[in-house]
C-alpha positions in Angstrom: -12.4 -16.4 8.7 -14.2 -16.6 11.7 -10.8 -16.6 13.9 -8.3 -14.2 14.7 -5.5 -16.0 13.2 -2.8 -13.9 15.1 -3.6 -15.1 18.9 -2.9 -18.7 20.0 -5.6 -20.8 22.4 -4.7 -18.8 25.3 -5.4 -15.8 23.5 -1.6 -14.7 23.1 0.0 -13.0 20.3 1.7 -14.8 17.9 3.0 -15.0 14.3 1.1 -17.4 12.3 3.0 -20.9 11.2 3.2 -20.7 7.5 5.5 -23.6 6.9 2.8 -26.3 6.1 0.9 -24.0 3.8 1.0 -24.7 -0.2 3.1 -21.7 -2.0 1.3 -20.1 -4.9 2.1 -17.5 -7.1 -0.2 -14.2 -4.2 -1.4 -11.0 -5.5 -3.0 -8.1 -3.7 -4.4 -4.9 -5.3 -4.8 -1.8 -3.0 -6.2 1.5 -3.4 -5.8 4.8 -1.4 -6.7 8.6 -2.3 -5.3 11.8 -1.7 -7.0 15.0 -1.7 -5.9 18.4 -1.8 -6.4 22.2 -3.1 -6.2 22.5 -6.6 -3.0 24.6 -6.6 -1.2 22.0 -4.6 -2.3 20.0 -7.6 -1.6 21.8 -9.9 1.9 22.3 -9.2 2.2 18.6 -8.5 0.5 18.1 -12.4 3.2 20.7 -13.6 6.6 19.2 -12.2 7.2 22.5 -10.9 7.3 21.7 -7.3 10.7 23.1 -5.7 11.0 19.3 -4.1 11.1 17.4 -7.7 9.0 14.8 -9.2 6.7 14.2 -6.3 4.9 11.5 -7.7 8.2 9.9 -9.6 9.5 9.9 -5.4 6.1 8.7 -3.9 6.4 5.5 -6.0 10.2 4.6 -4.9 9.1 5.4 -0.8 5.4 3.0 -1.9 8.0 0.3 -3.2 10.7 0.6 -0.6 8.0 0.7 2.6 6.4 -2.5 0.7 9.8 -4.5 1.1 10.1 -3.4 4.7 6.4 -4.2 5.6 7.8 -6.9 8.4 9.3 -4.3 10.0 7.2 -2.1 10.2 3.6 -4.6 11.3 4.8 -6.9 14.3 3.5 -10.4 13.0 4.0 -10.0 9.1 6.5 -12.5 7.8 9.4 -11.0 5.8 8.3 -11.5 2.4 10.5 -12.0 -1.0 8.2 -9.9 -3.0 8.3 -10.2 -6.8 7.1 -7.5 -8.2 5.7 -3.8 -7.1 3.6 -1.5 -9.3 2.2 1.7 -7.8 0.0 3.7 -10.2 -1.3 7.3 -9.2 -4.3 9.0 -11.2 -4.6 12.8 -11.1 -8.0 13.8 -10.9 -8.3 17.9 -11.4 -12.0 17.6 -10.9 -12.0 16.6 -7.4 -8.5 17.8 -6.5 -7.3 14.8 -6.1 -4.6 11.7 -6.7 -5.7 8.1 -6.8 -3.2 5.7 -6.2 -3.2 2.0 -7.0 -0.8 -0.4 -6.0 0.0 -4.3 -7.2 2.1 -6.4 -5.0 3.5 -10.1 -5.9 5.1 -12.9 -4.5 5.4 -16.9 -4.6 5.1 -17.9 -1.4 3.0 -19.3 1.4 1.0 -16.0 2.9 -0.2 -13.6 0.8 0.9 -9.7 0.2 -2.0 -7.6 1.0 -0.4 -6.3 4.0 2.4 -4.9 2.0 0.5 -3.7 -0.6 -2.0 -1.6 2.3 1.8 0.0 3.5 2.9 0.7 -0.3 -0.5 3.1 -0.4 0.4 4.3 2.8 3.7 5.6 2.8 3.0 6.8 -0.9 0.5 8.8 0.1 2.4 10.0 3.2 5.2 10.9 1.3 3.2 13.0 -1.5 2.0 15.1 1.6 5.5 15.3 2.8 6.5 16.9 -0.2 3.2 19.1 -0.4 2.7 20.5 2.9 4.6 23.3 2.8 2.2 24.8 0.5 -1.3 22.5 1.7 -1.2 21.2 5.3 -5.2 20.3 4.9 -4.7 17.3 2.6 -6.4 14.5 3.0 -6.0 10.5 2.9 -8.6 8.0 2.6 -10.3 5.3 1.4 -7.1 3.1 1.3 -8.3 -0.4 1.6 -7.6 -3.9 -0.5 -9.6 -4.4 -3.9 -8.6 -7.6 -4.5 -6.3 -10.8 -3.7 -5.7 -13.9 -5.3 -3.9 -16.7 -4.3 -3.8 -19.2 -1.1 -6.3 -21.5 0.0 -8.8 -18.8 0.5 -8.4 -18.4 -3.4 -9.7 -15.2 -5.2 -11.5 -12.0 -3.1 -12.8 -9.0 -4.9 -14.0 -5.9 -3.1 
């Protein structure tokens, strides 16, 4: 991966010609955090929050942003994704929500990209519905754990 795969020999922008590559079953795993103050939390933890279910809606706008990742990145093919799983973990300890998100297809480019926007706009949309009451929360670490699939095969973090 010595190239940048999105620029053509004279160093133009372009989208990336999949069409002789193999299609196999891709997955990508992502991972993001959120942090905030234990009330914001808490009320999250307790279903309480006048908005709803804030994690019940984070997960639909995670899925949703995941099949309109090619709208959203310039060069990203539209993809026929196969499956979406977004997972968040409240940790009271560090005031805190870790989210993890699995993203599938069969094709012929793989899905981390849409799995990276998934954690995104989950996490966006948790502090949506939270900063009202917590404008200092906090996104990070959001990066790709693992992919398999393609000729580059399996990557761990």
């Amino acid at each position: 991966m010595s190239e940048l795969t999105h620029f053509n020999e004279q160093g133009k922008a372009h989208m990336v010609d999949v069409g002789e590559k193999s299609e196999t079953h891709r997955i990508a795993i992502c991972e993001g955090t959120i942090t905030m103050k234990a009330e914001t939390l808490e009320k999250i933890l307790q279903g309480d929050h006048k908005k709803g279910d804030v994690l019940g809606i984070a997960r639909i706008a995670g899925i949703m942003a995941s099949k309109r990742t090619a709208d959203l990145i310039p060069l990203c093919h539209p993809l026929m994704l196969t499956h979406v799983d977004l997972d968040f973990i409240p940790d009271t300890k560090n005031n805190s929500i870790y989210c993890t998100c699995q993203v599938e297809t069969r094709g012929q480019t793989g899905v981390e990209m849409e799995a990276l926007t998934a954690i995104q706009v989950a996490l966006l949309t948790i502090y949506d519905m939270c900063k009202a009451v917590d404008r200092g929360m906090t996104m990070g670490n959001i990066r790709l754990i693992e992919k398999k699939g393609g000729k580059s095969g399996h990557w761990q973090a």
